[in-house]
N, C-alpha and C positions, 0 to 999 in steps of 0.2 A: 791942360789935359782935363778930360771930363771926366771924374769918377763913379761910377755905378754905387747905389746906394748901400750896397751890399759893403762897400768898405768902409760905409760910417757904423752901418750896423753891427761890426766883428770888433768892434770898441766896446761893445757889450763885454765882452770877454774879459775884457783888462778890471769889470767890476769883481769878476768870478777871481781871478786872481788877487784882487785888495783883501777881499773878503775870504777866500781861501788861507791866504795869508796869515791876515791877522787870528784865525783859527786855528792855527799849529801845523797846514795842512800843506805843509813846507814842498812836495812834491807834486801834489795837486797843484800850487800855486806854480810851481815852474812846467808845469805839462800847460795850463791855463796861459801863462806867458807864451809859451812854446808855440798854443793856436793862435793868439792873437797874432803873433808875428809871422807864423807863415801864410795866416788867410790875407795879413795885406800885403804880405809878399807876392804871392799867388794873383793878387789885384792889379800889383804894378806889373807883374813880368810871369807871364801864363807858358809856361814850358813845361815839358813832361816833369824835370825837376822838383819845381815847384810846387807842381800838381800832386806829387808823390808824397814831400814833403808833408803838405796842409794836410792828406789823406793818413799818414801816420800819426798827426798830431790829433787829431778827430780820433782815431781810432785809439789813441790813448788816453784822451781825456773817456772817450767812452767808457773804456774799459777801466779805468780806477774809478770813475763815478761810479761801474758796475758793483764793484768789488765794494768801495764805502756804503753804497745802498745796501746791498744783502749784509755788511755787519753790523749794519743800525734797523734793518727793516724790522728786527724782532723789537727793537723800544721805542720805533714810535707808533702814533696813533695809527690805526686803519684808514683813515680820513689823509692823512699826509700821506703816506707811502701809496696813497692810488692817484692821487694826483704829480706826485714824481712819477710812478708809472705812465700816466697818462703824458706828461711831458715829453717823455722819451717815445711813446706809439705817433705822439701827433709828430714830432722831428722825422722820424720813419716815415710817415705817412706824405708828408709833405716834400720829401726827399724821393725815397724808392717808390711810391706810389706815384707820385708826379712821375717820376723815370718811363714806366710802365706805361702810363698813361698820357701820356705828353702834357700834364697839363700840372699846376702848382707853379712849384721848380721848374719844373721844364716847359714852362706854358710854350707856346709859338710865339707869344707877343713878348718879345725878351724885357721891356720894362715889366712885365704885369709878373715874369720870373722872376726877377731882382728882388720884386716887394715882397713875392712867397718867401725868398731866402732870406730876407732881414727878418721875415717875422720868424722864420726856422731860428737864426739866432736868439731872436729873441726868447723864445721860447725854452731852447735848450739852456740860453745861461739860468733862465728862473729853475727851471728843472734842478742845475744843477747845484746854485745857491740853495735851495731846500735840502738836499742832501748834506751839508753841510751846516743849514741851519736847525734843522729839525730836531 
C-alpha cells in the first residue's frame, strides 16, 4: 500500500501530545491522541465515518487550544501570541483558502496537495506546542 505523505506528517501530532502531557494538560493530551488517531484512520479507510470523526477531533483540539490561548494571551509577550496567531491564520489559510481557491490543499496536482497538508500539520502542531509552551 502506498501511503500519502500526509500520514507521516499527522505523527506530528503524537509530539503535541508527549508534550501536552508531560505539562498537566491531561485533556489536551487526549483531544491531541484523539487527532492523531483518527487522521490515520481517516488515511487507511476514507468514509463518511471517518471523515466526521478526524473533523470532530480538529475541531476540538481547535477549540481548547482556543480557549488555553485567550487564558494565557494576557501573560505572555506580544511577540509570541502573534505568532500562535499567525499559526492558526496560515493553517486557515492554507485549508479554506486553498478550498476556495483550488489551490494549497486543494491544488489539482494531488501530490503538490499532500505537501501543503503536511506542512498545514506541521504548522499547527508548532502553533499549538507554543500555546502550551509559552
Amino acid at each position: 500500500m502506498d501511503l500519502d505523505p500526509t500520514f507521516y506528517s499527522s505523527f506530528f501530532y503524537l509530539s503535541n501530545c508527549i508534550v501536552t502531557y508531560s505539562y498537566d494538560h491531561l485533556l489536551y493530551s487526549s483531544l491531541f491522541f484523539g487527532l492523531f488517531s483518527s487522521s490515520l484512520l481517516w488515511r487507511f479507510q476514507k468514509t463518511i465515518h471517518t471523515f466526521i470523526l478526524d473533523k470532530l477531533f480538529i475541531i476540538s483540539v481547535i477549540g481548547y487550544g482556543g480557549y488555553l490561548f485567550m487564558c494565557r494571551c494576557y501573560e505572555m509577550n506580544g511577540y509570541m501570541a502573534s505568532i500562535i496567531v499567525s499559526t492558526f491564520l496560515a493553517t486557515g489559510f492554507l485549508f479554506y483558502g486553498g478550498y476556495i481557491t483550488n489551490q494549497y490543499c486543494y491544488d489539482k496536482d494531488e501530490k503538490k496537495g499532500e505537501l501543503y497538508h503536511c506542512l498545514l500539520h506541521g504548522i499547527s502542531s508548532v502553533g499549538h506546542h507554543l500555546i502550551v509552551l509559552a
